[in-house]
C-alpha positions, 0 to 999 in steps of 0.5 A: 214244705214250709210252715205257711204252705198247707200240705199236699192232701190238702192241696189235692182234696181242694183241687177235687173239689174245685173240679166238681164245682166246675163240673156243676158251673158248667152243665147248670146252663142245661140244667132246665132242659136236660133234668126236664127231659130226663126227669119227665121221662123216668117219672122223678122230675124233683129227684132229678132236679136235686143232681147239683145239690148232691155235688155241692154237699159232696163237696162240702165234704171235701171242703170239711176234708180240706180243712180238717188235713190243713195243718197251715190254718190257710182257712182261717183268714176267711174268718177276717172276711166280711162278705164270708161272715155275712154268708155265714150270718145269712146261712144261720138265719136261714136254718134258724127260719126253717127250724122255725118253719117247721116247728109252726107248722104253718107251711108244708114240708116240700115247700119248707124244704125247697125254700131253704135250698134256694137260700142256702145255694147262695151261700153253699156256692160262695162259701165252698168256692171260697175255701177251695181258692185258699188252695185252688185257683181253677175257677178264676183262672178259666172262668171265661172257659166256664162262663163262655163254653156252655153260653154258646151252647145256650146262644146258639139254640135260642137263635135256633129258637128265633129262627128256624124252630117251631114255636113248640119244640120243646114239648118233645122234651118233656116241656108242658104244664106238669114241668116248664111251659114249652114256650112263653108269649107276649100277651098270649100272642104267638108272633111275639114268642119270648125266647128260653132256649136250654133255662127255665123260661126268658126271664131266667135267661135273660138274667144269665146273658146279663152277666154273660154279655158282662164278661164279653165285654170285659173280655173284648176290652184286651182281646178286641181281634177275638172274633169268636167272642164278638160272635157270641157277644152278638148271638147274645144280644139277639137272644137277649131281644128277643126274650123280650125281658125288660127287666135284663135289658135295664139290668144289662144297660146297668152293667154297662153303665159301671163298666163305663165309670169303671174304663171310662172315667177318663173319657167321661167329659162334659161334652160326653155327657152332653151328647149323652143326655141328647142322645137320650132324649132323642130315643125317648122321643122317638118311643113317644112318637111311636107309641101306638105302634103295636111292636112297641107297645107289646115290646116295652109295655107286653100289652096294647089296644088289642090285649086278649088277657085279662090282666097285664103282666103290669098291673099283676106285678105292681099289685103284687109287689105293692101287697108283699111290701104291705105284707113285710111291714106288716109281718116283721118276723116273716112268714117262714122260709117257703111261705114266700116265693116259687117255694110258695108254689109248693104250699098247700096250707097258704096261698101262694105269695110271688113278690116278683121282688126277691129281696121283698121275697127274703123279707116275707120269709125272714121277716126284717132281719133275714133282709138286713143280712142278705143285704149286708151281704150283697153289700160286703160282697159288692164293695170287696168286688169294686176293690179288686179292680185289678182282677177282670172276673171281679170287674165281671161281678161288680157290674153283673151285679148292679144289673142282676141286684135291679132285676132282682127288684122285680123279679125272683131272679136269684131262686134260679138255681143256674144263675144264683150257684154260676154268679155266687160260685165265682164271686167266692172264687174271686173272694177266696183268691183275693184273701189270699193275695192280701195275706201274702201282700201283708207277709211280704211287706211285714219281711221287708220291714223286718229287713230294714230294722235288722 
């Protein structure tokens, strides 16, 4: 063993580790359904919910074990990263919050505690992702295994849902008012039922799919004959109609557009943009002329002439999103971690405070500085994502992530549990590799320097 390789200890606890995120990445896409049913069943729906955050603190155990036994020091060239420090800033101000929280006594235990979990997922799944890749190259090697296996699971029973389920299937499996509603509507009209398959709601799924149908198309670009993937890409895209998630269709419409200027840049010529533009304006005319159609008008607006509720998902969410921004202004030391958010849901001492914004949620709970850092964050990562072009799940990421950064501005999409650990886990995978390479880049050219001179 040489004096820059860690030791096999260190190599096999990595590699543990590596499998139980995989084991968590895996079965997260029927986390909702599974822990719904099973829960609702044996009566301990919350305990039930807590199975992934159970493995990820086994795992940091064994990421503590991994460190503790690595007499080469590998880990410390996460201490030169700034995605990983920003992580790090990230996880201190939230713990610094909910010490806080729970000292002003101003929001209840339950919705402290689960306020922090959602926070802390984003930086437990980077961080352990990230150490165990200093050893480990399991996630990013099959991350299309981990990303497109269970998506065709997800896939397949929502067109299940589209096509040939009732409506309310899934109230056979625990789904109600108690846990997740057993079907979501346009409107409250059942002829417009917003697919969720095995997640917890269309919302939810959409965003899932965005980064899903990101990678198939990253996928698809060197394996145009994978006719198993084209299938999936286009199960896909029908679940994802017909969640009828606007803000995933934007988001997925983002993705693509990256991954144009990415692949496409050569091919990006003004006669391009041109018929581009054209284009646009044809099917923008076309809405127009089309407008009163009540297909269109509950597709793109969730409401028309005949609207039975008494008030539209859009003025609820302009207002909501237009008080949070007042509230942040207002309060720039935050109202502590769970007054804001699904958390909120869960506190009895305040009213409950949904942003549909989760940066805006951040800022709520954090107050200024806890956004300033998450944002950091998002934009380190970001920008460590566009430089390791080379790497097809970077590319997955760095696009998924443009569209998943606009859905988030209005909606809660990171405080999903499947989507914050799926994305968050294989970026650190990704960062966590790509520091390595770095390094063994920079020894090979200081070997070679030192050759010449001698």
């Amino acid at each position: 063993m040489t004096k820059n390789q860690p030791p096999q200890i260190t190599r096999r606890l990595a590699a543990l580790g590596n499998g139980l995120l995989v084991g968590v990445l895996v079965l997260l896409p029927f986390h909702a359904f599974l822990t719904t049913w099973l829960g609702s069943t044996i009566g301990l729906l919350d305990a039930t919910r807590a199975w992934k955050e159970m493995i990820l603190l086994l795992a940091g155990v064994i990421a503590l074990a991994a460190i503790a036994t690595d007499t080469s020091r590998r880990w410390r060239q996460l201490l030169h990263s700034g995605p990983f420090l920003w992580a790090v800033a990230f996880g201190c101000v939230v713990l610094a919050g909910t010490l806080m929280t729970f000292s002003s006594g101003q929001v209840t235990t339950e919705a402290v505690l689960y306020g922090t979990l959602i926070h802390l997922r984003v930086v437990a799944a980077l961080g352990l992702a990230a150490i165990f890749a200093l050893y480990n190259d399991m996630l990013r090697k099959y991350w299309r295994r981990i990303l497109f296996w269970p998506s065709a699971v997800v896939v397949v029973f929502g067109l299940l849902q589209i096509f040939v389920l009732p409506y309310d299937f899934l109230k056979h499996f625990g789904y109600g008012p108690d846990t997740i509603p057993a079907f979501q509507t346009i409107d409250n009209k059942l002829e417009f039922q917003r697919i969720q398959s095995t997640l917890r709601g269309a919302n939810p799924l959409g965003a899932y799919l965005v980064l899903v149908i990101t990678g198939l198309l990253v996928h698809l670009r060197k394996a145009r004959r994978d006719y198993a993937a084209i299938a999936l890409l286009l199960g896909s895209l029908t679940v994802l109609f017909f969640t009828y998630s606007r803000s995933a269709w934007l988001g997925l419409a983002c993705s693509v557009l990256v991954l144009l200027v990415i692949y496409g840049r050569r091919y990006v010529t003004p006669r391009v943009l041109v018929m581009g533009a054209a284009s646009l304006l044809v099917l923008l005319a076309g809405v127009w002329w089309q407008r009163d159609n009540d297909f269109l008008q509950n597709a793109l607006f969730h409401s028309d002439e005949s609207s039975v509720s008494a008030e539209s998902s859009n003025a609820e969410r302009s207002e909501a999103l237009s008080s949070s921004a007042q509230y942040v202004l207002d309060e720039p030391l935050g109202g502590g971690v769970g007054s804001a958010g699904p958390a909120s849901l869960r506190n009895d001492a305040a009213p409950a405070r949904i942003a549909e914004n989760y940066y805006l949620q951040t800022a709520q709970e954090l107050g200024w500085l806890g956004f300033v850092v998450f944002a950091g964050l998002n934009v380190s990562l970001g920008w460590w994502l566009w430089r390791q072009q080379y790497d097809a799940l970077a590319i997955v990421l760095f696009a998924s992530l443009a569209g998943l950064t606009l859905i988030n501005m209005v909606s809660h999409a990171w405080a999903d549990d499947t989507l914050s650990i799926l994305w968050w886990g294989l970026s650190g995978a990704v960062l966590g590799r790509g520091i390595l390479n770095e390094e063994r880049t920079k020894l090979i050219h200081h070997e070679e320097k030192t050759k010449k001179r001698n």
